[in-house]
Structures are given as C-alpha cells and as structure tokens.
N, C-alpha and C positions, 0 to 999 in steps of 0.2 A: 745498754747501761754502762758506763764508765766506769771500769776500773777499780781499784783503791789501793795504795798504799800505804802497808803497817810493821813498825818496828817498834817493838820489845812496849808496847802501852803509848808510846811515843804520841801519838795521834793516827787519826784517819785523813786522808788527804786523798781526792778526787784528781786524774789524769787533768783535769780543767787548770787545776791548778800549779801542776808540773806545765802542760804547755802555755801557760800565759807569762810562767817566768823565765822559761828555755832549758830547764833543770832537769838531771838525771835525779831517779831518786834518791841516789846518794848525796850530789850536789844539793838537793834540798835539805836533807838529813842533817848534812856538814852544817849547813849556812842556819838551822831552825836551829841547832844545839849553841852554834855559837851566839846567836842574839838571845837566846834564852837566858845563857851565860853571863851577855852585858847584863842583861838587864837587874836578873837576880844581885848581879854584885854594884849596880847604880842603888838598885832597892836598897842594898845593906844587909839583901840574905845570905850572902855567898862575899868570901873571904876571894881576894884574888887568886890565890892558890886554889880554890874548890871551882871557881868561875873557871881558871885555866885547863884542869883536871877536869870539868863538863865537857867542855868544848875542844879537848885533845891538842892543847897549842901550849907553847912555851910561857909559864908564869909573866915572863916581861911583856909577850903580846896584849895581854889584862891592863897594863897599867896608866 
C-alpha cells in the first residue's frame, strides 16, 4: 500500500503522485501552496499581499 503524505489539513497525497512529478514532499508542498495562492488571488479571494504571505515569496512575485 503506498504511502501518504500529510501537512497541517493541507491534503492527502499518494507516493503516485510525488513520483510522476519527481517531487520531494516538500517540493510538492512549496509548488501546491503557491498555485493555490495564484489562483485564490486570479479568483479575487486573496489580496496580493495574503497570496504572497501563502505561498512564502516576496509580494512583487504575486503581481
């Protein structure tokens, strides 16, 4: 049975999934918060400032 990786509510995530994209779990972590990030602030939930502050990157990275 494979695996699972879990952070703080974040999601469940199956080793399948870490190897078909070559991702450390962290690197998946990194890469999931920060497209989460775009998207909430494409949506118009998230101020660039709260998008930046998700995804741990400088406000200018956001814009």
């Amino acid at each position: 049975m494979p695996s699972r990786v879990k952070k703080r509510g974040s999601g469940d995530y199956g080793d399948e999934v870490l190897l078909a994209l070559g991702y450390t779990p962290k690197q998946f972590s990194e890469e999931a918060k920060l497209l989460i990030a775009i998207k909430l602030y494409e949506l118009g939930r998230l101020s660039s400032g709260g998008a930046a502050k998700l995804a741990d990157i400088p406000r200018e990275g956001v814009k």
